[in-house]
C-alpha positions in Angstrom: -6.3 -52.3 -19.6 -4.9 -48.7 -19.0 -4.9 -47.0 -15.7 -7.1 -44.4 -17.4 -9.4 -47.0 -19.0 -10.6 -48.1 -15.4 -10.8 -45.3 -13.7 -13.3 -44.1 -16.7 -15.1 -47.1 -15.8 -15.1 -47.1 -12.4 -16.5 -43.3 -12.2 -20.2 -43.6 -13.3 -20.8 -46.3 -9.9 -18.5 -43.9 -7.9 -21.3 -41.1 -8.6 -24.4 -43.4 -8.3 -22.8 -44.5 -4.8 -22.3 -40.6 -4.2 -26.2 -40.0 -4.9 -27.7 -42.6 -3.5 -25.2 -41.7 0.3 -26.7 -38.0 -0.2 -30.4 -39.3 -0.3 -29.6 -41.3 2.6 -28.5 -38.5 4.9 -31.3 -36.2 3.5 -28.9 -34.0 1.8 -31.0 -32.1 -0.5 -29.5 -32.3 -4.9 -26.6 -30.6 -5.5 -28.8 -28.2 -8.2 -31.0 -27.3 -5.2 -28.5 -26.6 -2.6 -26.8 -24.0 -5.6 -30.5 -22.3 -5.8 -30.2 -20.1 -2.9 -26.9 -19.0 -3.4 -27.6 -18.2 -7.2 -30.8 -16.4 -5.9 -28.3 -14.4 -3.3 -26.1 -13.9 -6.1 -28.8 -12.0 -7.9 -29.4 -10.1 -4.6 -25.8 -8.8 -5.1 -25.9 -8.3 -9.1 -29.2 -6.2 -8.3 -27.1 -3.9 -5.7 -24.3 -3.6 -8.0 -26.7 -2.6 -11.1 -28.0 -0.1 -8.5 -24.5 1.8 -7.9 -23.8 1.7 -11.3 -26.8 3.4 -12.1 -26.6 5.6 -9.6 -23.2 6.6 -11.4 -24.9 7.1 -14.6 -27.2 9.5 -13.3 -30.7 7.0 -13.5 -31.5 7.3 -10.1 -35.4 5.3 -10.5 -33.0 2.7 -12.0 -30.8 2.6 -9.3 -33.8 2.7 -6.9 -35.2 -0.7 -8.6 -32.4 -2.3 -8.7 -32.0 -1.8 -4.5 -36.5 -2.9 -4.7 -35.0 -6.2 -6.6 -32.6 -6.7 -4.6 -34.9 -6.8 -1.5 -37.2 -9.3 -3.2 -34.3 -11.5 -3.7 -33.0 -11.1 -0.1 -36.6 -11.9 0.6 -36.6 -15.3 -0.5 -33.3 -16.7 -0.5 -33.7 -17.9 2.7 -37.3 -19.9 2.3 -36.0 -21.5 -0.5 -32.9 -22.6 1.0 -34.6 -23.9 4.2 -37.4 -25.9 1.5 -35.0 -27.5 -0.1 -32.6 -28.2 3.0 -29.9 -26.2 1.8 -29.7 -24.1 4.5 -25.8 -23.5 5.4 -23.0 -21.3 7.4 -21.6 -20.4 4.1 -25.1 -19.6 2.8 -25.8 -17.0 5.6 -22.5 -15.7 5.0 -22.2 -15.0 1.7 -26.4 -13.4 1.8 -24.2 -10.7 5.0 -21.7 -9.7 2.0 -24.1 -9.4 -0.3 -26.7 -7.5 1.9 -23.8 -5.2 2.5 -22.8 -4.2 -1.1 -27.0 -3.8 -1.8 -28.5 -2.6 1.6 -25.5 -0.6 2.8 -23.3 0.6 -0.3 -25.9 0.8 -3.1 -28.5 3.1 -1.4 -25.6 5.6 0.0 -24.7 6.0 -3.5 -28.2 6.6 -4.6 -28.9 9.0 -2.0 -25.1 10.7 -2.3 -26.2 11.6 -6.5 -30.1 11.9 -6.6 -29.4 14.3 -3.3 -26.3 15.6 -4.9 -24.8 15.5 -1.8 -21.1 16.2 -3.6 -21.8 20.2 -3.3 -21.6 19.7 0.8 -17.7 18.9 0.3 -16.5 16.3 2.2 -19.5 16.2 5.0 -21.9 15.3 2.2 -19.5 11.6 1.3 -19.0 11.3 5.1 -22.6 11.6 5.8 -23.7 9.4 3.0 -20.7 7.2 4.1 -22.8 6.8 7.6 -25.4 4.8 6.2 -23.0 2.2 4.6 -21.2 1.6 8.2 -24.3 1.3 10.0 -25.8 -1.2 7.6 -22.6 -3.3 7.9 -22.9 -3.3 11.1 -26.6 -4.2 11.8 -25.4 -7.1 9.7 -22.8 -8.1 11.6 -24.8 -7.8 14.7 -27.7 -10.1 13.5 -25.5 -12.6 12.5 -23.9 -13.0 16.2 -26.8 -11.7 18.5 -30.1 -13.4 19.8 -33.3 -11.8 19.6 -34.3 -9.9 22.2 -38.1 -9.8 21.5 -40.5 -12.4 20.3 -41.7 -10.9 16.7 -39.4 -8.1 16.3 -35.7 -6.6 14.8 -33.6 -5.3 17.0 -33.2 -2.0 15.2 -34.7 -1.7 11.7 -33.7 -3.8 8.9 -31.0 -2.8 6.4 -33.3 -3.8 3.4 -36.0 -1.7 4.7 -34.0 1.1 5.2 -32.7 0.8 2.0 -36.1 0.7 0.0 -36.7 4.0 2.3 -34.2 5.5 0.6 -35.8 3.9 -3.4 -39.2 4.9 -2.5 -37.9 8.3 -1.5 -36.4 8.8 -5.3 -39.7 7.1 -6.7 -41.8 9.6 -4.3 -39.3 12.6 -5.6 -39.5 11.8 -9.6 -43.7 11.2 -9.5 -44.1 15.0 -7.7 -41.5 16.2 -10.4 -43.2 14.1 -13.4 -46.8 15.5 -12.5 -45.7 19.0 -11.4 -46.8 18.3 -8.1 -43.5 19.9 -6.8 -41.5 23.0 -8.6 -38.8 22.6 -5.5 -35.5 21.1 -5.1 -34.8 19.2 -1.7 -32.4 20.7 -0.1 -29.0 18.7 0.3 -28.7 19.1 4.3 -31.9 17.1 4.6 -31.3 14.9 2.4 -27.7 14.1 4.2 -29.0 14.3 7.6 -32.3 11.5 6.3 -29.7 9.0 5.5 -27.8 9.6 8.5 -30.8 8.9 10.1 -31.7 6.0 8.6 -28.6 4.7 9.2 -28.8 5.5 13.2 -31.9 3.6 13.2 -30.5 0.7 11.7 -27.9 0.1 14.5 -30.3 1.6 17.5 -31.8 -0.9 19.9 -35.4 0.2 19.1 -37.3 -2.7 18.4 -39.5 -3.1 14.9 -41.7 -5.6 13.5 -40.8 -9.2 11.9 -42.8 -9.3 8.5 -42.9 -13.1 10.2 -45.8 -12.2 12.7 -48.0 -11.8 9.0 -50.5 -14.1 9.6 -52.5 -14.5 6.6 -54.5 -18.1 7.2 -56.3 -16.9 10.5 -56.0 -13.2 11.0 -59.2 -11.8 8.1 -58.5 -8.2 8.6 -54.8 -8.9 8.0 -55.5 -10.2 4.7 -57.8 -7.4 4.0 -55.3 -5.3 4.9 -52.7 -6.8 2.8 -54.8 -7.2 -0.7 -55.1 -3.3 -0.2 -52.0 -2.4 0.3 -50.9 -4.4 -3.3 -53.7 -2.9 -5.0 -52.8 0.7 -4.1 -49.1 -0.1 -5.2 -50.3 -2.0 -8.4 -51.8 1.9 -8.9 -49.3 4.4 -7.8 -46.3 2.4 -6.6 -44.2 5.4 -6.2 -46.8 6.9 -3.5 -47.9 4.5 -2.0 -44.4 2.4 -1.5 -42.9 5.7 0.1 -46.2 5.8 2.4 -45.5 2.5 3.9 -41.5 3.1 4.2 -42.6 6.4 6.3 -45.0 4.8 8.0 -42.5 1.4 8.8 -39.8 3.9 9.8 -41.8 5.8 12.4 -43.4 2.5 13.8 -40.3 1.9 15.5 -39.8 5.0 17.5 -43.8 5.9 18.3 -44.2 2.4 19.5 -41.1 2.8 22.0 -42.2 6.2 23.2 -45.8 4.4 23.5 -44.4 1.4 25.7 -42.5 4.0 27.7 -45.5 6.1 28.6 -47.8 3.1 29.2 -45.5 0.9 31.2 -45.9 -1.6 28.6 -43.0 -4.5 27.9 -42.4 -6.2 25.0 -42.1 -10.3 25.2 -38.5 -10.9 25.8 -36.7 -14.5 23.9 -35.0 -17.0 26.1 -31.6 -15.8 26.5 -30.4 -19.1 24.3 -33.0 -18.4 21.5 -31.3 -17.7 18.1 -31.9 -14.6 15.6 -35.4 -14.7 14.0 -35.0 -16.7 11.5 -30.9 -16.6 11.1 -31.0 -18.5 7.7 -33.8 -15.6 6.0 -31.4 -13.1 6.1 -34.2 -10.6 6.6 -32.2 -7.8 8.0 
C-alpha cells in the first residue's frame, strides 16, 4: 500500500483523537471559537460600509452602518466568553476593527454631512482629531486597569461615535419635517467632533452599560422598556437625546464629585479593564 493510501487512512482517527483532546481541555468547537471573530468581522464590514457611504453622499446610511457596527462590537465579546473563545488575538483584532468603525468611519461622516472640506485644511485636521483620539482610547484600554469600579475611563469610542450618527439622524428628521430651515455651521460642527474626540482620551470617568441591573433593580427596567419604546417611535430623537444626555453625564458628574467632596470607588491597583474581552470601548 501507497504512502498516500495510509496516510488517507490514518487521517479520519487523527481528527477524532484531535476532537476528543479539545473536549478534554474544554476548548470550545472550532465553529464556535470562529463566531466572535466573524461577528467582529461584521463590526469592521459595518465601519467600512459607513465610509463608503459617507463618500457617496448617504450620510443616514453611513450613520447606520457606525449604529451596526456598535451592536456588533456589543456582543462579540459575550459570545466569545459563552462559548470559551475568548483570546489575545480576539481582543486584538475587535482594537483594529473598533478603530476603522469608531475612529475612521464617524470622522468621515462628520467631515461630508458637516462639509467640513470648505474650512481648508483645519476642517480634515479637525475631523482628523477624532480618528487619533479614538485610536488612542483603544490602545489605552487595552494596556490600562480600571481605575473605578463601574465606569470608563474617558468615554467610549462606540458611544462617541453613535454621537456623531444620532447627530446626522437628529439633523435629517428637523430637515425632513421642516422643523429646521438652517444649515449648521461648519465651525461647530468641526469643533463637536474635536470635542468628542477630547473626551474620549480625557480621564473623566463615565458609566459601564455593565452596572444595568435588570433582575433586581424595578425602576431600572422601567426605565429601560421606555427608553426602547420611545426609540421604536422616533429613533432619530430620541437616540440623539440619550447621546447628549451620555456625553454630558461624564463632565456634570465630575464637576458634581468636585463640589461635593465626593470619590468615586477606586479598583485594586492589579484589577484588569472592565471586561477586557467585551471590547466595549
Amino acid at each position: 500500500m501507497e504512502a498516500e493510501e495510509l496516510e488517507a487512512l490514518a487521517a479520519p482517527g487523527r481528527r477524532r483523537r484531535r476532537r476528543r483532546r479539545r473536549r478534554e481541555e474544554g476548548s470550545p468547537p472550532r465553529g464556535l471559537y470562529l463566531l466572535p471573530h466573524l461577528i467582529t468581522t461584521a463590526n469592521l464590514g459595518f465601519g467600512f460600509f459607513a465610509i463608503v457611504q459617507s463618500f457617496a453622499g448617504r450620510h443616514d446610511q453611513a450613520a447606520l452602518g457606525i449604529v451596526l457596527a456598535a451592536v456588533a462590537d456589543g456582543i462579540d465579546g459575550r459570545v466569545a466568553r459563552l462559548t470559551g473563545a475568548t483570546s489575545r488575538f480576539g481582543m486584538e483584532y475587535d482594537s483594529i476593527a473598533d478603530t476603522v468603525s469608531f475612529g475612521v468611519a464617524p470622522a468621515m461622516l462628520a467631515f461630508a454631512a458637516g462639509n467640513l472640506q470648505v474650512l481648508g485644511r483645519p476642517g480634515w485636521v479637525m475631523a482628523f482629531v477624532f480618528t487619533v483620539c479614538a485610536a488612542l482610547r483603544l490602545a489605552r484600554f487595552n494596556v490600562t486597569p480600571a481605575r473605578y469600579r463601574g465606569r470608563f475611563e474617558g468615554m467610549p469610542s462606540p458611544a462617541a461615535a453613535c454621537m456623531v450618527a444620532a447627530t446626522q439622524w437628529f439633523v435629517s428628521f428637523l430637515r425632513d419635517n421642516d422643523l429646521a430651515r438652517f444649515s449648521v455651521p461648519e465651525w461647530l460642527v468641526a469643533c463637536g467632533v474635536v470635542a468628542l474626540g477630547l473626551l474620549m482620551v480625557s480621564p473623566i470617568p463615565y458609566r459601564s452599560n455593565k452596572e444595568l441591573d435588570l433582575r433586581h433593580s424595578y425602576w431600572t427596567l422601567v426605565f429601560v422598556v421606555i427608553a426602547l419604546l420611545l426609540v421604536i417611535q422616533e429613533p432619530s430623537v430620541t437616540l440623539f437625546v440619550i447621546g447628549v444626555a451620555y456625553v454630558v453625564s461624564g463632565p456634570a458628574a465630575w464637576v458634581w464629585r468636585r463640589y461635593t467632596g465626593k470619590d468615586l470607588e477606586e479598583m485594586p491597583a492589579e484589577a484588569p479593564e472592565i471586561d477586557p474581552p467585551a471590547r466595549t470601548s
